[in-house]
N, C-alpha and C positions, 0 to 999 in steps of 0.2 A: 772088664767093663761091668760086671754084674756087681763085683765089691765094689768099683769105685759107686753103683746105683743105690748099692744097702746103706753105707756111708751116708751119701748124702739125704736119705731118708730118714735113716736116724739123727740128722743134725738136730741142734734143737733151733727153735723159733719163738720171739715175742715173748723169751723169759723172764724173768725180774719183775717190779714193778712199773706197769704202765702207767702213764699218766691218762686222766678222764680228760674227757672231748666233747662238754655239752654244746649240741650240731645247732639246739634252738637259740643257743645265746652268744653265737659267731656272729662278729662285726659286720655291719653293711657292705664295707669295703676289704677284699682280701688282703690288698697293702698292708693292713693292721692287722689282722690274724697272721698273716705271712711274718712279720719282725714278732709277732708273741711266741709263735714257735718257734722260729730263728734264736732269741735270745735265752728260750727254757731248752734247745742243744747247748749253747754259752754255757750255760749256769750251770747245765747236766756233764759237761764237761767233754762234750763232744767234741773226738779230733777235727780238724778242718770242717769246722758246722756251716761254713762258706763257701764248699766245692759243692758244684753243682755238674750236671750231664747235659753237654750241650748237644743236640740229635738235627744236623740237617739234613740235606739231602742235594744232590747233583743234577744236574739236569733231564736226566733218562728216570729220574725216578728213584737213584739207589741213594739209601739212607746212608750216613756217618754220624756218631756219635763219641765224643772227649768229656773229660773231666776240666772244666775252668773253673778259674775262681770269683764270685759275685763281687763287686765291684761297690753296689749301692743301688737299692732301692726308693724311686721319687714317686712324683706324680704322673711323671713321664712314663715311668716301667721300668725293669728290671735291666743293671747295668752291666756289661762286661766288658772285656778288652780284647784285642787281638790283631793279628796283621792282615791287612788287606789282601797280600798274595799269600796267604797259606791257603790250604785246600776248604777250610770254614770259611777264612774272608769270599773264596774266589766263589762255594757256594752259594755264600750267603747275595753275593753281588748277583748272582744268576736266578735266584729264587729266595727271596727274602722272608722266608716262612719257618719258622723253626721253634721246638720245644725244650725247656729248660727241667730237668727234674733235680729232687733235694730227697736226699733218703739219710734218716737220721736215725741207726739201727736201734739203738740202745733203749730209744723213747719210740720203738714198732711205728715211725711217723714219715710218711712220704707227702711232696707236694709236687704237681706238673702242671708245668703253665707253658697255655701256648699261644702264638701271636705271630705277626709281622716284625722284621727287626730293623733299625734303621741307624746309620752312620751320624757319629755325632761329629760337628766342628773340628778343627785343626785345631783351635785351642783347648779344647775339651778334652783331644785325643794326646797332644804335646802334655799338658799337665799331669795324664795319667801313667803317661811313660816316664815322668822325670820324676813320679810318686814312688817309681816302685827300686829293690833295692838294686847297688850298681851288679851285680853278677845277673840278674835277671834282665837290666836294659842292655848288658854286653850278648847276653843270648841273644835276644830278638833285636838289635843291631842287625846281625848277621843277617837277619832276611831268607834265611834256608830249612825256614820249617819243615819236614816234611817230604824233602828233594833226598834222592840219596848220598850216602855218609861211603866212603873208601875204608876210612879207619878211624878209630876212634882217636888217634894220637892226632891225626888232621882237626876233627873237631875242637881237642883242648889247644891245638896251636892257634886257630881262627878264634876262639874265645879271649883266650890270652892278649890275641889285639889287638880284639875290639874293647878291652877292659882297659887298654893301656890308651884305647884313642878316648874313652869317657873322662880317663882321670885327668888327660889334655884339654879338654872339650867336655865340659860338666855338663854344660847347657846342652847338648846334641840330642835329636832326637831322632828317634827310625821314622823314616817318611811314611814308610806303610802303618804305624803304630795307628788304630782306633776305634776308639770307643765307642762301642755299637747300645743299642737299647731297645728291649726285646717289649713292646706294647703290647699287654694282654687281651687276650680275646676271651681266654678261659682259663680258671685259676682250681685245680680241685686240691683240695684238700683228705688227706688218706691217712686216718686213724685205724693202727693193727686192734685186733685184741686175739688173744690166746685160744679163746672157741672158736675162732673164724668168726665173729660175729664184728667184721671191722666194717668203722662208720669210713663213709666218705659224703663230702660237701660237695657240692662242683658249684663255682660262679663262670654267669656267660654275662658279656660284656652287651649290654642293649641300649638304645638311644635315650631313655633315660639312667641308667646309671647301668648298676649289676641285679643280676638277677641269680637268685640263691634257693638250692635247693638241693635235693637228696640225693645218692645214687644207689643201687642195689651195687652191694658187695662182690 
């Protein structure tokens, strides 16, 4: 235990070139700062600059936390997908409260946003199921997020056909499939830098718009 603690002490942290984070000339609306960082991981060439940390929580209190993939940002809030009976839908149905984080190592840049999340339309949720590619609507076909697995050869046989009932049935959709959207409450914004002297924004959500300001590091 002690080498694996030297190890990660000496890891290194917030190397390269960072990019600058002027905190006084961030947009009114995080929406906008939120896709200007979004798209400088794009350009920076960040893997999966779209996964994000979904973090809810069960009834009694105890957290869960996954990796999904962002879907689209509106004026509504932040979009994702998912099935109604896995253990985030069956969450999210029971306490509909939950935080999204974005950590994009290369460019030392985190954003956490938290909010209410709420169920969108059948159609909403149909169009996003029939968006995505056929080996991923033959997964969640299945409906067994999360439930336990026997053997792995059980899984690639149920996979197998439920991909054979899509290529029958193109249109079909998982009944649990949908698209949720996460309305912000509070939006921060988490610039590293190498001295520890990292910036962070936080927006809180107020009856007239947002409210913007600093936070101590």
């Amino acid at each position: 235990m002690s080498d694996l603690r030297e190890l990660l002490r000496g890891l290194d942290v917030f190397s390269g070139d960072l990019p600058d984070f002027d905190a006084d000339a961030a947009p009114a609306d995080p929406r906008e700062l939120f896709t200007d960082w979004l798209l400088a991981a794009v350009r920076a060439g960040v893997r999966e600059p779209h996964a994000m940390t979904l973090s809810t929580s069960d009834a009694g209190g105890d957290p869960s936390a996954r990796v999904l993939i962002l879907k689209d940002v509106s004026p509504d809030g932040w979009h994702f997908a998912a099935d109604s009976g896995s253990r985030k839908g069956r969450e999210l149905a029971g306490h509909p409260a939950a935080a999204l984080t974005f950590y994009w190592s290369p460019l030392a840049r985190q954003v956490r946003i938290r909010g209410r999340v709420g169920a969108g339309g059948d159609d909403a949720s149909a169009a996003d199921f029939l968006a995505r590619s056929p080996g991923a609507r033959a997964e969640a076909l299945l409906g067994l997020q999360s439930t336990p697995l026997a053997d792995l050869a059980t899984r690639d046989a149920a996979v197998r056909e439920a991909a054979a009932r899509i290529d029958r049935e193109p249109g079909l959709v998982s009944p649990g499939w949908t698209l949720y959207t996460l309305r912000p409450d509070s939006v921060e914004f988490w610039q590293g830098d190498r001295d520890r002297r990292h910036t962070r924004v936080n927006y809180t959500r107020t009856d007239d718009g947002w409210k913007r300001g600093l936070l101590w590091p």
